[in-house]
C-alpha positions in Angstrom: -129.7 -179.0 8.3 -132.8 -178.4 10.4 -136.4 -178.0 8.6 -137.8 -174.4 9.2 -141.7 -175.1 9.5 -144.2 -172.6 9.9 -147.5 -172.5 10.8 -149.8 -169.3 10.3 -151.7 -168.1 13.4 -155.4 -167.1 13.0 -155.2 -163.3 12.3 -158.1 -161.9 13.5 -157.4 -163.6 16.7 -154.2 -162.7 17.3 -155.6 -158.8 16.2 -158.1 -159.2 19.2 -155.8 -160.5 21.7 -153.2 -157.4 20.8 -155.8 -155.3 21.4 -157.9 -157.0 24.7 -154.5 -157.7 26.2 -152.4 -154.4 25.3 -149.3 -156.7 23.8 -146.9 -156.2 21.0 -148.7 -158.1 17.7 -145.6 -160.8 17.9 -146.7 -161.8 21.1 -150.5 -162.2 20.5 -149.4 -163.9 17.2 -147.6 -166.6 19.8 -150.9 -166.5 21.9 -153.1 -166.9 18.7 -150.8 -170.2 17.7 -151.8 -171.5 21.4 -155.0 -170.9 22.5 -158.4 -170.8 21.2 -160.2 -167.4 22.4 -158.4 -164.2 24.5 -160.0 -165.8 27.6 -157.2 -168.4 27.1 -154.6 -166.3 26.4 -154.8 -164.2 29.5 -155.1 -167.0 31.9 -151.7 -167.9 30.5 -150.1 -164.6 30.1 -150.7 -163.3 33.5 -151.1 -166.3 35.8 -152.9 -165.8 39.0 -153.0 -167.7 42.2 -156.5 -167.6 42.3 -156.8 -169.7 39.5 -155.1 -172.3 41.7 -157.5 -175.0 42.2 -159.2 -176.5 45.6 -157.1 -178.2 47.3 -159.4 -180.8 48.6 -160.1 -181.1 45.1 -157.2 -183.4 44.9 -157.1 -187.2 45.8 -156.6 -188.4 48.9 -155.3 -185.2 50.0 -157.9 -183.7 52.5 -157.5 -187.4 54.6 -153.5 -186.6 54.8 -153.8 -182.9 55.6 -156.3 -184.0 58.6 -154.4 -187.1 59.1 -151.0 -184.7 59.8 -152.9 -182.0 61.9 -153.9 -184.6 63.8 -150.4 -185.8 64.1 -149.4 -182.2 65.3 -151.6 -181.4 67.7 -151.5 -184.8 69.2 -147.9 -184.6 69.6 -146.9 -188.3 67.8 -143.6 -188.8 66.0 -143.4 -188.0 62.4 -141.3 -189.0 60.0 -141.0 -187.9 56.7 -138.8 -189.3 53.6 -137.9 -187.1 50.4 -136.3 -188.6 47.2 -132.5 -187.1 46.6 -133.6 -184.6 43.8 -134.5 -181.4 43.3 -137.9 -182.3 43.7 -137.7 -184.5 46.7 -135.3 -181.9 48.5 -137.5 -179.0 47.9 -140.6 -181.0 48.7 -139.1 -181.9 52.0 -138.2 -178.8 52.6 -141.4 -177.6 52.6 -143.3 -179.8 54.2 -141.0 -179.8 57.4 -140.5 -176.2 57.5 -144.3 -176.1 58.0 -144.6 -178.0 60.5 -142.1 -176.7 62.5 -144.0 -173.1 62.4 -147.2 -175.5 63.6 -145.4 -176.8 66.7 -144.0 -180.0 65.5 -140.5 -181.5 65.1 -140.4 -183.9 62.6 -137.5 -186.4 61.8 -136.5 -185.7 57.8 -134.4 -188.1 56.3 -133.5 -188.4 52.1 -132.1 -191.8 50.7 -128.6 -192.4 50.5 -127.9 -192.8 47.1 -125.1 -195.2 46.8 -126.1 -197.3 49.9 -130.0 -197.2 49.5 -130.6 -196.6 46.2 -133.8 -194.4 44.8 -136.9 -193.1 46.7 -138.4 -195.7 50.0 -136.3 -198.5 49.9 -136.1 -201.6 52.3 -132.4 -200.2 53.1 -133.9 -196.6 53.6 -136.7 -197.6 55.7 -134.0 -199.6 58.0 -132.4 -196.8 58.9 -135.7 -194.2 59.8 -136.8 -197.3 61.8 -133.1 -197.6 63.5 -133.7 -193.9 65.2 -136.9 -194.6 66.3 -140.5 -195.6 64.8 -142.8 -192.8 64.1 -146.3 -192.7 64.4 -147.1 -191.5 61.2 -144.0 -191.9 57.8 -144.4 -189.6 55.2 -142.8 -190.5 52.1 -142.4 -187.5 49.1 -141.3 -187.9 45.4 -141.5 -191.9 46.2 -143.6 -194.5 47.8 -146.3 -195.5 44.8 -144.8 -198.4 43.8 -143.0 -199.2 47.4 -146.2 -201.4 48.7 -143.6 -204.0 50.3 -142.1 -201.2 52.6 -145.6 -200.1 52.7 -146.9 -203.3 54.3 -143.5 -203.7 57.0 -144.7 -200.0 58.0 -148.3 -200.7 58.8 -147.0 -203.9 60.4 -145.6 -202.1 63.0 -148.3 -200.1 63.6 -147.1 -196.9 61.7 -149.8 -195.0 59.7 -148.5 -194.1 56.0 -149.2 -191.1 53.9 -147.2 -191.2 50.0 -147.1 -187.7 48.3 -145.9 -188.8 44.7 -146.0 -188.0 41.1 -144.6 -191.5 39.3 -146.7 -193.4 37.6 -148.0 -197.0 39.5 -146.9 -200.0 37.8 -149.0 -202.3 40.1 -152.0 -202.1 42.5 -151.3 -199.4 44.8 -149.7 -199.2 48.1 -152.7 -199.4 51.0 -151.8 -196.3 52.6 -153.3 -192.8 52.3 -152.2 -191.9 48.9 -151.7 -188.1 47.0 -151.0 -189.3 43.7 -153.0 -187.4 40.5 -152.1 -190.1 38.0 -153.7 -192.6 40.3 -156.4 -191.2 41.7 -157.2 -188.5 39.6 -159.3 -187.7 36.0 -156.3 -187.3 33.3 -158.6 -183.9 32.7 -157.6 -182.5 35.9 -156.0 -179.2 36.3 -153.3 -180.3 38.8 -153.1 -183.8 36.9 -149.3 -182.3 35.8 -147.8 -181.4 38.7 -144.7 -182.8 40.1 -144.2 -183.5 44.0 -143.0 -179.9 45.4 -146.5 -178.9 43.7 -148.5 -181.0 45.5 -146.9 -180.5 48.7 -147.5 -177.0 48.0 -151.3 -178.0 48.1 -150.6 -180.6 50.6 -149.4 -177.2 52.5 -152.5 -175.0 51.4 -154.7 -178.1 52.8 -153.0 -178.6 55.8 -153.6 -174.7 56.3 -157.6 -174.7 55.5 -157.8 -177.6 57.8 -156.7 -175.2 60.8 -159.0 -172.5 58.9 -162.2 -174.6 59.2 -160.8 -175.5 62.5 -161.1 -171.9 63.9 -157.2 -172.7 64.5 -155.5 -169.1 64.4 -152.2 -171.1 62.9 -154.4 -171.6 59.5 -154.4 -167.6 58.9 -151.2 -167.0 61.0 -149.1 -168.5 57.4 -149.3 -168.0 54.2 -149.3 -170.6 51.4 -147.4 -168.3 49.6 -144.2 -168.2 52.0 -143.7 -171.6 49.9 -143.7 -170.3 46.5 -140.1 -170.3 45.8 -139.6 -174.1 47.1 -142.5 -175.0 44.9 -140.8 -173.3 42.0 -137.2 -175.1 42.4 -138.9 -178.6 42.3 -141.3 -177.9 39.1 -139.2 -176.0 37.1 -136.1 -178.7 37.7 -138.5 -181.7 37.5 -139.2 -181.0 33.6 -142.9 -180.9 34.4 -145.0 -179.0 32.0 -144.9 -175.4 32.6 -148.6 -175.0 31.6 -152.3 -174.4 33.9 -151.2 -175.0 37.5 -147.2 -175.5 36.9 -147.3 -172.3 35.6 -148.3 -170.1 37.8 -146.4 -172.0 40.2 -143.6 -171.6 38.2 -144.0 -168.0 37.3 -145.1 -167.0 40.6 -142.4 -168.9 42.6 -139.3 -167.3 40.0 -140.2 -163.9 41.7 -139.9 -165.4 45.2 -137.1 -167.2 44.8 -135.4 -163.9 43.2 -136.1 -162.1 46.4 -134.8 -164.5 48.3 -136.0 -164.3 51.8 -134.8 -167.6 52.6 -131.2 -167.7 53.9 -130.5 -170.6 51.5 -131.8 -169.7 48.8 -130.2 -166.4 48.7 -127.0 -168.1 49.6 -127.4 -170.9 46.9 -127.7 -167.4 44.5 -124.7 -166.3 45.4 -123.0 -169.2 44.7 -124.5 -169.8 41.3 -122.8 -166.6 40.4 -126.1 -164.4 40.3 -127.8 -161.2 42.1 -130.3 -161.9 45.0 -133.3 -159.4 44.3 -132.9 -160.2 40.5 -134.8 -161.3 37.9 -134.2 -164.9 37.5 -135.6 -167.3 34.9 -136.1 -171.0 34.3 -133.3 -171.4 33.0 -131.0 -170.1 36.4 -133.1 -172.7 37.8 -132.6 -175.5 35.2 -128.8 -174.4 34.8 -127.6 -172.8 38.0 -129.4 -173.7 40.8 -130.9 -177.0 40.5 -127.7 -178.6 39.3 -125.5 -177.3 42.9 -128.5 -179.0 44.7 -128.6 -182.6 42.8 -124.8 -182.5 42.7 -124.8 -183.2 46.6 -127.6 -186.4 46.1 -125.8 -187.5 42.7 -121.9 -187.8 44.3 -122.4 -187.6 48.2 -125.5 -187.0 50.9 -128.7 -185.2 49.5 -129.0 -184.1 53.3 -126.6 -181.3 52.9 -129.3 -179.2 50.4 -132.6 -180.4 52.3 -130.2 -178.7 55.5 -129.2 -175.6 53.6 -132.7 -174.6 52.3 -134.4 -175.3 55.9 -131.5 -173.1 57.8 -132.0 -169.8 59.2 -128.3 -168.9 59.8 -126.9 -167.4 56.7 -123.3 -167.9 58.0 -124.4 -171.7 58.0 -126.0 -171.7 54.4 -123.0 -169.7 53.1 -120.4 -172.5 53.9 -123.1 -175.1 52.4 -123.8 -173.7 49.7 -119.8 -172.8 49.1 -119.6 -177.5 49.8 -122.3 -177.6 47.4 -120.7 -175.6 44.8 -117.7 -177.6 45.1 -119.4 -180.6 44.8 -120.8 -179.4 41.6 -117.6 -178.8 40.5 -116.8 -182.3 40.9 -120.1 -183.5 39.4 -119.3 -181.6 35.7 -115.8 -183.0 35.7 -117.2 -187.2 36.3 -120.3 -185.7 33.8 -117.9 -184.1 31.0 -116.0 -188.0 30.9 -119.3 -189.9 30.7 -120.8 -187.6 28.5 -118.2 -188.1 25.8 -117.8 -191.5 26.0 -121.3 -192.3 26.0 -122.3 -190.0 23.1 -119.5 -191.8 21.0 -121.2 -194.9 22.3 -124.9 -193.7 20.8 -123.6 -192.4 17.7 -121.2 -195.5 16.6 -125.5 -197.3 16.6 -126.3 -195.4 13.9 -129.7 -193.8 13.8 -132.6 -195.7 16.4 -135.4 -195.2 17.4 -134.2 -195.2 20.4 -130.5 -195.4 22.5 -128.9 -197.6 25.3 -126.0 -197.0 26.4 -124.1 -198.6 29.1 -120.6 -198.4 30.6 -118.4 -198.3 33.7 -119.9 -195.3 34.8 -120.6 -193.4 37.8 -124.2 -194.0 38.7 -124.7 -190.8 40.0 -124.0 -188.5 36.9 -126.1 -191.0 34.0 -129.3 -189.0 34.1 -127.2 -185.5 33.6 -125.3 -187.5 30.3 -128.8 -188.6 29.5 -130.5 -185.4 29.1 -127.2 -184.2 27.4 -127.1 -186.8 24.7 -131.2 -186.3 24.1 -130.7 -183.0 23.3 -128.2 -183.7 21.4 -129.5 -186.4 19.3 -132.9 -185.4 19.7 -133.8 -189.1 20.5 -135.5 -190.7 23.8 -131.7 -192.2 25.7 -130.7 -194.8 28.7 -127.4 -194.3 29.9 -126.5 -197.2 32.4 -123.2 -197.2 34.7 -122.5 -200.8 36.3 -122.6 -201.6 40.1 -121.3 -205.5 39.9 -123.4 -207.3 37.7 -126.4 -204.8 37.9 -126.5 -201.8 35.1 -128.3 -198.9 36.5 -129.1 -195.9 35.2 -131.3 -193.1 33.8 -133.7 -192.0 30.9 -134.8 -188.7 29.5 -137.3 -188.4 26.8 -138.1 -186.0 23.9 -141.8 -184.2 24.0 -144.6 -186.6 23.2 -142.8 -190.0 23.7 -143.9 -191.4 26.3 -140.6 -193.5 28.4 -142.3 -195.5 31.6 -144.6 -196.9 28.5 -142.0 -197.7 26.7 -140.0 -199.6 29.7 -143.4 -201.5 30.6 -143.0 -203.3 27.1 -139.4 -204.3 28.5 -140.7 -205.0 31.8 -139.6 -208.8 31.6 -135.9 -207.9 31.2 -135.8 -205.2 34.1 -135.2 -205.3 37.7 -136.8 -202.0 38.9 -137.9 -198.6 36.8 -140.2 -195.7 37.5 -140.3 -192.1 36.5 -142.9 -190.4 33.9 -142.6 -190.1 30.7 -140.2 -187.8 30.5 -138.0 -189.0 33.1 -137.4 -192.3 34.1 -134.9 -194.6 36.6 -134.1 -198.3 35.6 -132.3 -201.1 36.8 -131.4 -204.6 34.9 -129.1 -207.5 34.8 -125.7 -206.4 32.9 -126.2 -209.9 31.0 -129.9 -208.5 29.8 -128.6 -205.1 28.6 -128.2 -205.8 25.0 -131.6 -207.6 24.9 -132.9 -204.6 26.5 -131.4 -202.1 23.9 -133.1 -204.0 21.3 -136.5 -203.9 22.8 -136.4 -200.3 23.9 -135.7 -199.1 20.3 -138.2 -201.1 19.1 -141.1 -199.7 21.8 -140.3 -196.3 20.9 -140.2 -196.7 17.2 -144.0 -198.2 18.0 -145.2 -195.2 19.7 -144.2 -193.1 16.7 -145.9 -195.5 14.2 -148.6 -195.1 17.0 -148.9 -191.2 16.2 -147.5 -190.5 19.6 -143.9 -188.4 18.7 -144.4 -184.9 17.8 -142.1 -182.8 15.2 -138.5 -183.2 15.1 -137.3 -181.2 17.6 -134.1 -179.6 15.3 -136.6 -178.8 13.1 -137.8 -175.0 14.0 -140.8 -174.2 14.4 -141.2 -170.3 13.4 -144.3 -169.3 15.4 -144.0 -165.3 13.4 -142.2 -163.3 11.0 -140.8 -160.2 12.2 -139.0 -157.2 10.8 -135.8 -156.6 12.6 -137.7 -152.7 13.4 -140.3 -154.7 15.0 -137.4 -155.6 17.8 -138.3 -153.1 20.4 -138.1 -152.7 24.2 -141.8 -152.9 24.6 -141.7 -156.1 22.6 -139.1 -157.5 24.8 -141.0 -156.7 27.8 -143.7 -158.1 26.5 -141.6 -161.1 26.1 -141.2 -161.6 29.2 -144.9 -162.0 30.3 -144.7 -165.8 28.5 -142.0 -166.9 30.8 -141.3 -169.1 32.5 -140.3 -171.3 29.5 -139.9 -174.8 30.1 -141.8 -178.4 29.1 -145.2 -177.2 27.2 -144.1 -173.5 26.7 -141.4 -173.3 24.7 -139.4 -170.0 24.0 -141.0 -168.8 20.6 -138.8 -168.4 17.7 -139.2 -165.9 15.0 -138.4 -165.2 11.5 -136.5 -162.9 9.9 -136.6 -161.4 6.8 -133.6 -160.2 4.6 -130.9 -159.2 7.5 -128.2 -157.9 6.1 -124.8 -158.1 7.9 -123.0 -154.9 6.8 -119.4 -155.9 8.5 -117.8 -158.6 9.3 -119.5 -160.7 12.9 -116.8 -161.0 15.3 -115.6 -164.6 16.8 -115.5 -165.5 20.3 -115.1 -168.5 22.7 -115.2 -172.4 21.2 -116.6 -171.5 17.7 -119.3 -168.7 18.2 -119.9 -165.1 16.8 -121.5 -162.1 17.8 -122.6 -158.7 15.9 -124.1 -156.0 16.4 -126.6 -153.7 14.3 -126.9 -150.5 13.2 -129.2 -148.8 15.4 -132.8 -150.1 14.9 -135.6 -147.8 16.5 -132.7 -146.2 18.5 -131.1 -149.0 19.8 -128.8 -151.2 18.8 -129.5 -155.2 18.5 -126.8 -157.5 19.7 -126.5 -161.0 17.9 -125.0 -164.1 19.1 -124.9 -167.2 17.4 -123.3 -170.3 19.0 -121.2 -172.9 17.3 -121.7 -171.4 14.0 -118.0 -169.6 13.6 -117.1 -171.8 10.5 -120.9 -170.8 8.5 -121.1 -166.7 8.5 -123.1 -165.2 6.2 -121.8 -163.3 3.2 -121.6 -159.1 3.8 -123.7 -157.2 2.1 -126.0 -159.9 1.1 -129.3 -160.9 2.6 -130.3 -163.6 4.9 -133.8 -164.9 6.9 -132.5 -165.5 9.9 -134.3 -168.0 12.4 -134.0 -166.3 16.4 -134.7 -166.5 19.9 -135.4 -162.7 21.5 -134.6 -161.4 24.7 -133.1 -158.7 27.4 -129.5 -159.7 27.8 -129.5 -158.6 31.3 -125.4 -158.8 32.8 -123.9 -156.7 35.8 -127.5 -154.3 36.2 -127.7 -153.5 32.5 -130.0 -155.4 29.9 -129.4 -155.0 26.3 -131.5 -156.3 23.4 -130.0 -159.8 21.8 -131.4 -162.0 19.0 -129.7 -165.3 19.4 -129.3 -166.9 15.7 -130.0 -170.3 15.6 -129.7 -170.9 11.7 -129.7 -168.9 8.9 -130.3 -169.0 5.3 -129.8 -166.5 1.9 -133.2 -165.1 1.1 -135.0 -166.3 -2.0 
């Protein structure tokens, strides 16, 4: 059973912040736990775009936003590359949606996955080089570790620009490089972000270049026209949802819930939500991310990077309808691979640390990965097999850090890259169980280390409430932390001696719902998932451990506590 930890917030700050910033005392008691004065806690409760930093202030990004206006106005071929993922595709999408509205036509191409493998590959580069060679390649969400395919590109006479987030594993690629973990104090504000958020700097850049220019294009466009594509790639990319991600992130939700772009709104539809509502991270996460990496995962990332740059909503509607599909496809291979490489992890025992490997399809192993982390609560490799290679895909749990961990095992690996939460590997199928040892034992180093944080079952109570402190005004108020994601978790709360005065009703594989009395006016709706076989007792009380938020379904919202444990009060 989980631990329930709880850590007291400073009082008399969490008092000032109620009052300074006009919330509910739950929420500044969340603020209070985070941040050190009320100057903090606003930045973070309402993030503004003009908090957004210089972007010149970035590495290496004022040569490539004059490098590609250049490019423009001179008329040269560009070419630009974006990785197959949510990330690449919305970070491509950016970038050559811009510079069509400048005058250009750029050639956009994404890998092949099955045929070329991950981000700039030999194989990838063929085939932009087979249509024609470009003046200046672009490569996005790839390229810092790709100094081979580098070189063959200056060779010919081609000048390189590499917008990327992944950590280097060698010297770096001779080419004009946007990289913050390269080039970058680990202090910086926009040291976090994933690609789409640097290309949405790479697109404010490219935009005060015109500016200082006197070039009426630089205040024709907005930066902000790109908010929503920025928002797809950092919320999906499992970046930290804190400083510049977050308003990003919170910013971008409501653009991408209006929904200007024809695919966008169409990829909506299809996800089985609203356009013009209120959408969260977790649509995102959940809904929308998942129908675009479906199409790079099992068959041509091209189809989403087409969708989301399309202006013909007839056109996006049958895409997005292919993409769905796809999906469809995608949970079916995932569902198989999950099971059978959970059983896999779970007949180790408990490590440090999991590798799993099987005859699976390479193109779901990151989706089981994630799965089986959750799950286990553990940093996991799942590996399918192509011949006598094992390839796969890593996710991490918050504070252990995975491309360190495969550096130690560098020896026994072909290729790997990522950050530390995310990470792609490739090894010989003969090195696999030599590798499974050595991973366990690099993780289980960085915890000695002091580098893993809590168990994440364990809950971390950040107040205790009375259930007649769960108000509409306190669920708006809620709402002001999201987005919730990596670095700003959703806060759970405490509370004190519930009693259930009938019996909760089941529902669906295992769950139960129940619904209050009316609490000041309203009724509070509970759900608790997979706990059907542990109900409380009637009549007696429990401290119940919960998640709160508006249940919104169909244009209504509704107040719901979602349990996740419960015990009898002392």
């Amino acid at each position: 059973m989980a631990a329930w930890l709880y850590r007291a917030a400073d009082a008399g700050l969490a008092r000032r912040i109620a009052v300074s910033l006009g919330v509910s005392d739950p929420v500044a008691y969340v603020l209070a736990r985070a941040f050190a004065d009320e100057a903090d806690a606003e930045r973070h409760l309402r993030p503004q775009l003009a908090h957004v930093s210089d972007p010149f202030a970035v590495g290496g990004l004022r040569e490539a936003a004059e490098r590609i206006v250049r490019a423009v106005n001179q008329g040269e071929r560009i070419a630009i590359l974006g990785d197959y993922d949510v990330d690449g595709v919305s970070s491509t999408a950016m970038l050559v949606h811009l510079l069509r509205r400048l005058g250009a036509d750029p050639a956009h191409f994404v890998p092949r996955r099955l045929e070329e493998g991950y981000g700039l590959s030999m194989a990838a580069l063929d085939r932009v080089l087979a249509e024609a060679t470009p003046s200046l390649f672009i490569a996005l969400d790839c390229g810092t570790n790709s100094k081979p395919e580098v070189d063959r590109l200056k060779a010919e006479g081609v000048d390189v620009i590499v917008v990327d987030h992944h950590t280097a594993k060698e010297a770096r690629a001779g080419c004009i490089l946007v990289n913050p973990r390269v080039n970058d104090a680990p202090e910086a504000a926009w040291q976090s972000l994933c690609t789409a958020g640097l290309v949405f700097k790479l697109v404010h850049g490219l935009l005060k270049v015109l500016r200082l220019a006197g070039d009426e294009r630089g205040t024709q466009i907005q930066v902000k026209d790109y908010l929503d594509l920025a928002a797809l790639g950092t919320i999906a990319d499992l970046v930290p949802l804190v400083a510049e991600n977050r308003i990003l992130a919170a910013h971008g939700l409501r653009a991408l819930g209006e929904a200007r772009r024809p695919g966008v709104r169409a990829l909506i539809a299809v996800s089985g939500m609203e356009p013009g509502g209120v959408l969260t991270s977790v649509d995102v996460s959940y809904r929308i991310g998942p129908r675009i990496n479906a199409s790079g995962r099992l068959a041509d990332a091209s189809l989403p990077l087409k969708l989301l740059l399309s202006s013909s909503s007839e056109d996006c509607e049958r895409d997005a309808a292919q993409l769905d599909a796809i999906n469809r496809e995608r949970q079916e291979i995932d569902k198989r691979v999950t099971e059978e490489a959970t059983a896999q992890a779970e007949a180790m025992g408990d490590l440090s640390g999991y590798v799993v490997h099987g005859d699976w399809h390479p193109g779901v192993v990151g989706i089981a990965a994630g799965k089986i982390c959750r799950a286990l609560d553990r940093p996991v490799i799942v590996l399918g097999k192509e011949g006598d290679v094992a390839k796969g895909s890593g996710r991490s749990v918050p504070g252990t850090n995975l491309v360190e961990a495969l550096t130690a095992c560098a020896d026994l690996l072909k290729t790997f890259g990522g950050h530390p939460m995310a990470v792609g590997v490739s090894l010989a199928v003969a090195d696999v169980e030599a590798f499974r040892v050595r991973f366990s034992a690099a993780i289980a180093a960085q915890k000695v280390a002091g580098a893993a944080v809590v168990d994440g079952r364990d809950l971390d109570i950040v107040h205790w409430i009375k259930a007649t402190e769960v108000t509409d005004r306190l669920l708006d108020d809620l709402e002001l932390l999201q987005p919730y994601g990596e670095g700003n978790p959703e806060p759970l709360f405490g509370v004190k001696g519930f009693v259930f005065e009938r019996a909760p009703t089941a529902f669906g594989d295992g769950n139960f719902r129940y619904q209050s009395a009316p609490i000041a006016g309203r009724r509070l709706n509970f759900v608790a998932w997979r706990m059907a076989t542990r109900v409380p007792e009637l009549g007696r009380a429990v401290d119940l451990v919960v998640k709160l938020q508006w249940n919104r379904w169909q244009g209504r919202k509704l107040p719901q506590a979602e349990i996740l444990d419960w015990r009898y009060s002392a």
